[in-house]
Residue frames relative to the residue before (quaternion, step in Angstrom):
aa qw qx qy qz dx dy dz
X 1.0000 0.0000 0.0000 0.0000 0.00 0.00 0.00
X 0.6825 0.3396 -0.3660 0.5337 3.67 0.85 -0.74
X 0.4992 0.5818 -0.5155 0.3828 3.89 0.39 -0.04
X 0.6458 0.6189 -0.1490 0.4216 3.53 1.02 -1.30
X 0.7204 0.3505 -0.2067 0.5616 3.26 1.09 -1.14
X 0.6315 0.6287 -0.3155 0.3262 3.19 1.05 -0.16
X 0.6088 0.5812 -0.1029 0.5301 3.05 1.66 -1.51
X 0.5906 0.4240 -0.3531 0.5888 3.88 1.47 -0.49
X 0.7289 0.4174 -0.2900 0.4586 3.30 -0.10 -0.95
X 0.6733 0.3904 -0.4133 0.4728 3.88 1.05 0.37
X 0.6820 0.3830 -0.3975 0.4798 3.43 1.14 -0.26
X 0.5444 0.4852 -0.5113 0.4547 3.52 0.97 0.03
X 0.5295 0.5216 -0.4495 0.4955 3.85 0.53 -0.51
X 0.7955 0.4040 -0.2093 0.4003 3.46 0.15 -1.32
X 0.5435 0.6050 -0.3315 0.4783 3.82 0.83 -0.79
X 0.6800 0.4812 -0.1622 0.5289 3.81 1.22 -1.31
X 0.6614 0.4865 -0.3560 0.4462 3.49 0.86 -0.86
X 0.8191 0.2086 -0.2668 0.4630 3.72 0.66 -0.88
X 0.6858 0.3605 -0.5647 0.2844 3.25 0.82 0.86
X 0.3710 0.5525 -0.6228 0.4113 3.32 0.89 1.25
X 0.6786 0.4105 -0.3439 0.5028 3.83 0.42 -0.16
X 0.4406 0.7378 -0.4483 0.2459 3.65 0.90 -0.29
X 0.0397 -0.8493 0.5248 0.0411 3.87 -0.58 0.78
X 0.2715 -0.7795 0.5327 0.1865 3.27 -0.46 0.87
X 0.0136 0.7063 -0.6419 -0.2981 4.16 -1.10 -0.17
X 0.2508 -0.6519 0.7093 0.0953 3.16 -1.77 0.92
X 0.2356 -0.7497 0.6099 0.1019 3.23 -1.65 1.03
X 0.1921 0.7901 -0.5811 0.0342 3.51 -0.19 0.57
X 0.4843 -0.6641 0.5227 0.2263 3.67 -1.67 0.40
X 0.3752 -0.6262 0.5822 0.3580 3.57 -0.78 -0.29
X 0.2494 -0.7941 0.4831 0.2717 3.78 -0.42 0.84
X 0.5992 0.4817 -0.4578 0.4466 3.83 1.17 -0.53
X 0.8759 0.3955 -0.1801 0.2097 3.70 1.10 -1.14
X 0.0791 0.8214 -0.2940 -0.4823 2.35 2.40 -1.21
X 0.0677 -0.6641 0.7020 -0.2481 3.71 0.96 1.42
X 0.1458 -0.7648 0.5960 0.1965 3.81 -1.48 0.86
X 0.0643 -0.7501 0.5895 0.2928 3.60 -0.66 0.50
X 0.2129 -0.7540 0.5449 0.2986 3.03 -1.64 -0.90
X 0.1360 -0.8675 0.4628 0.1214 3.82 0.15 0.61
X 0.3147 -0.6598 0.6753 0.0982 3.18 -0.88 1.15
X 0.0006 0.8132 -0.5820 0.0043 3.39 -0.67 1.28
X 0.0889 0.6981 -0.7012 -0.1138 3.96 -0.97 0.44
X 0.5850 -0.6634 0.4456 0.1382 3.39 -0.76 1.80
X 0.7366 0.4435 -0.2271 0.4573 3.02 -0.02 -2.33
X 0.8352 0.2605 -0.3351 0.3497 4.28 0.12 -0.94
X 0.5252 -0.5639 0.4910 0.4063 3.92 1.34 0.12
X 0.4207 0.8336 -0.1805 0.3092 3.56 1.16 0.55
X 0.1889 0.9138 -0.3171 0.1696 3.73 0.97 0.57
X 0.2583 0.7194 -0.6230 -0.1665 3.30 -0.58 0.52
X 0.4545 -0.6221 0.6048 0.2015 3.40 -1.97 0.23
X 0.1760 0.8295 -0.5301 0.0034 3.19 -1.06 0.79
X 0.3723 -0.7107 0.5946 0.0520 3.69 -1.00 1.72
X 0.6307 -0.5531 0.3128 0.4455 3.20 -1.11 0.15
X 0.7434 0.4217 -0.1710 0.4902 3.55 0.80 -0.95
X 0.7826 0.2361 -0.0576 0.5731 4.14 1.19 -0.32
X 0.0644 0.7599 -0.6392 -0.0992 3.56 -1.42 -0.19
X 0.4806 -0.6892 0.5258 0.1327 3.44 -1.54 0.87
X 0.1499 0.7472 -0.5740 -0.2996 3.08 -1.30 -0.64
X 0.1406 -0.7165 0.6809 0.0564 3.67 -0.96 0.47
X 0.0167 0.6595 -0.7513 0.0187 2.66 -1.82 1.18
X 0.3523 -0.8248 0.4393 0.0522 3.01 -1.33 1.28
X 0.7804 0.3522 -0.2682 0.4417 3.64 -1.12 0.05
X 0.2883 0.6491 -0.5798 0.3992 3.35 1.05 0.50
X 0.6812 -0.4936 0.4860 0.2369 3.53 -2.08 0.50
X 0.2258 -0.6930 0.5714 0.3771 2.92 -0.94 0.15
X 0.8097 -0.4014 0.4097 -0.1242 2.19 -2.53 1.35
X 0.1583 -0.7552 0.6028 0.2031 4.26 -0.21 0.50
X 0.7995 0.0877 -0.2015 0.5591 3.50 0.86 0.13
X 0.7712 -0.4708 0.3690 0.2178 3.17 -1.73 0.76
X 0.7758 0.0071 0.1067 0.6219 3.55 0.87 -1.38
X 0.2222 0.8139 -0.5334 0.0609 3.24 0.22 1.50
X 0.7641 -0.4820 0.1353 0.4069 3.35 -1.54 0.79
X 0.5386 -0.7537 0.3760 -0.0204 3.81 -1.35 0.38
X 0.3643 0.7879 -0.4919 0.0674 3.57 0.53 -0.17
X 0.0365 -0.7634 0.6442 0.0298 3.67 -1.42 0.77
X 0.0402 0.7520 -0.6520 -0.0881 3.19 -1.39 0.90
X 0.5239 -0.6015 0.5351 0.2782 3.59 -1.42 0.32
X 0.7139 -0.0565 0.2255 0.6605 3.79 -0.63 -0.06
X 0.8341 -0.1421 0.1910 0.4976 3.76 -1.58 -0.98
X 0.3379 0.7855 -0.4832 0.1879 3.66 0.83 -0.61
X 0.5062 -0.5721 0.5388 0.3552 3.75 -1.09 0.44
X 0.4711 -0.6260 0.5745 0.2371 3.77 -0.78 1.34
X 0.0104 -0.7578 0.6470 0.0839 3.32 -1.74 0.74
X 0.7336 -0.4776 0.3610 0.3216 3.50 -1.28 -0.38
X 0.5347 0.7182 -0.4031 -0.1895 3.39 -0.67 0.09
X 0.6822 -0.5281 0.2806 0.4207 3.53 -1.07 -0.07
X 0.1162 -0.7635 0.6307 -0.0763 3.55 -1.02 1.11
X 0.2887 -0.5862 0.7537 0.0699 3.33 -1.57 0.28
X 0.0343 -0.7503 0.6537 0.0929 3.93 -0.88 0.92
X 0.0953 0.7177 -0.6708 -0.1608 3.89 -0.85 0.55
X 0.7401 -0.3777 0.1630 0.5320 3.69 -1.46 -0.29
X 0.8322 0.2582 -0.2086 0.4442 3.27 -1.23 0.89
X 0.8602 0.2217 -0.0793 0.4522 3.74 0.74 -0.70
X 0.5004 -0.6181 0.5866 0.1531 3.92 -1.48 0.33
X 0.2444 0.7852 -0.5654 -0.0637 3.52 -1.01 0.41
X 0.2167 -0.6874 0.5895 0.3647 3.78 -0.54 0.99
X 0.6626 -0.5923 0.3628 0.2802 3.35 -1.47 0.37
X 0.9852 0.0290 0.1681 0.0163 3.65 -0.50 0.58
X 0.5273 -0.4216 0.2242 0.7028 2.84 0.41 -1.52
X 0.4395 -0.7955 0.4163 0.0250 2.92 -1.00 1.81
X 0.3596 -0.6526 0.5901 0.3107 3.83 -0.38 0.54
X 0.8229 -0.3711 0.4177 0.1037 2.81 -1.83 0.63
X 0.6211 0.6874 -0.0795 0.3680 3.12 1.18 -0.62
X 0.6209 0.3819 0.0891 0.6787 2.67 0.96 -2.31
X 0.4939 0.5717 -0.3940 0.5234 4.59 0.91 -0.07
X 0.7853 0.2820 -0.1657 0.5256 3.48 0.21 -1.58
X 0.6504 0.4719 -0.4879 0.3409 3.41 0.24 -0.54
X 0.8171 0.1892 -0.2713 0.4722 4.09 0.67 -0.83
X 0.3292 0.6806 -0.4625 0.4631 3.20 1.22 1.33
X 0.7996 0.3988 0.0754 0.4427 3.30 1.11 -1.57
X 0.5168 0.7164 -0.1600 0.4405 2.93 2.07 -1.21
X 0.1206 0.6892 -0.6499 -0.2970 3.57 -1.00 -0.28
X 0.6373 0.3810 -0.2636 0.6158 3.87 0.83 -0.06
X 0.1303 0.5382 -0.8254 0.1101 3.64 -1.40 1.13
X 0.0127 -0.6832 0.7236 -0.0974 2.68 -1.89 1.72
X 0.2356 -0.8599 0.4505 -0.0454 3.04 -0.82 1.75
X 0.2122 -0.7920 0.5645 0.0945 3.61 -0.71 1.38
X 0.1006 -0.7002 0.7065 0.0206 3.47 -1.30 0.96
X 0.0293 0.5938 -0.8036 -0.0281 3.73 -1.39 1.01
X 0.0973 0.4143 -0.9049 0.0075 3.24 -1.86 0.78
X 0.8844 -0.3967 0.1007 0.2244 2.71 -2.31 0.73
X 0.8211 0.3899 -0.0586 0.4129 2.85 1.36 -1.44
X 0.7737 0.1083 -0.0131 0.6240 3.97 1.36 0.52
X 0.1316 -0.6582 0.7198 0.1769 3.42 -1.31 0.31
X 0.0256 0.7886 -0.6143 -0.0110 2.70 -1.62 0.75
X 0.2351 -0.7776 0.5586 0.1677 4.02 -1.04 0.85
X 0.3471 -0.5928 0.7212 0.0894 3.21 -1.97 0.93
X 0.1124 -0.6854 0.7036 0.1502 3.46 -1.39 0.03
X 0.2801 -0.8032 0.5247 0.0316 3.12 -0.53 0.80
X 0.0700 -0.8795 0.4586 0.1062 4.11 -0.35 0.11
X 0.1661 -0.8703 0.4464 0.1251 3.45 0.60 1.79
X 0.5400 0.6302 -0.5411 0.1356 4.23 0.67 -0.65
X 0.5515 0.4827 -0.4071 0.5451 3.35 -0.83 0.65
X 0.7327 0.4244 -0.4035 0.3469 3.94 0.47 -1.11
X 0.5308 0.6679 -0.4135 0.3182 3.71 0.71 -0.51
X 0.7763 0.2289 -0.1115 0.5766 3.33 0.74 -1.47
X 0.5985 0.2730 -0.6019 0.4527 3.33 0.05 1.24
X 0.5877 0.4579 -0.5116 0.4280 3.59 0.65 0.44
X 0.6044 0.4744 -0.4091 0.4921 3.45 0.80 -0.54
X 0.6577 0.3868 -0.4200 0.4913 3.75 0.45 -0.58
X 0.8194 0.1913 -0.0361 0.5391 4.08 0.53 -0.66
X 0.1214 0.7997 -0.5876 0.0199 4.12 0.68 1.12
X 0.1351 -0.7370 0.6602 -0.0523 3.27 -0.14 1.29
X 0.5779 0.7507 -0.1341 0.2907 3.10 1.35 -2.14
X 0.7872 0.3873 -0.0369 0.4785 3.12 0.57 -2.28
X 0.6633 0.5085 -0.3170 0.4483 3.66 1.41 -0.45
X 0.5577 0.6155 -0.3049 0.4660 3.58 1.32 -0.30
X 0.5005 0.6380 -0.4053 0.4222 3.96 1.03 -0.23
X 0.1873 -0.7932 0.5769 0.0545 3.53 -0.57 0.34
């Protein structure tokens, strides 16, 4: 009987663990352009990225809100040396800008951990971000890896 309870209470642990890392892809068209994207979506962390043929986004929701519009940025990958990038904060959500360097590609390509620093005037604040799972849904769907210029 305690083997049993043991053996549930691991697949519930485990069942929960990979559906935090779970990633979903959406295919959708533009109707004005019929431009295809594809959005890599991980629900459970409020996590999204977008990708066109020529750019990609990311957006992260349910975040606070922000005292400024475009406040400063830092990402790192696992141990990796933290960099800059460029965002846009509206109510409730994050966006890094666009078109994404090379950089900021391989890292949540390669990455299994992305931690994200926000400063506005009045606080900093960190996300963690859990990338396993993101690799092998780009390799099945490289929207991602085709967007680099």
């Amino acid at each position: 009987m305690y083997r049993k309870i043991i053996f549930i209470t691991t697949c519930i642990l485990f069942s929960s663990l990979s559906y935090a890392t779970t990633w979903e892809v959406i295919y959708k068209e533009d109707k004005m352009t019929d431009e295809k994207q594809v959005i890599y979506s991980n629900k459970s962390q409020n996590l999204f990225v977008l990708c066109r043929a020529n750019s990609a986004g990311i957006l992260f929701l349910n975040m606070p809100a922000l005292s400024k519009s475009n406040p400063k940025a830092m990402v790192r990958f696992d141990k990796e040396k933290a960099f800059e990038v460029r965002g846009a904060s509206g109510k409730n959500t994050y966006i890094i800008a666009s078109s994404f360097n090379k950089q900021f590609i391989d890292g949540m390509i390669n990455g299994t951990t992305m931690l994200l620093e926000i400063k506005d005037p009045n606080s900093v604040r960190y996300y963690e971000y859990d990338l396993k799972g993101f690799s092998k849904v780009v390799d099945d769907n490289p929207c991602l890896t085709n967007s680099i210029t």
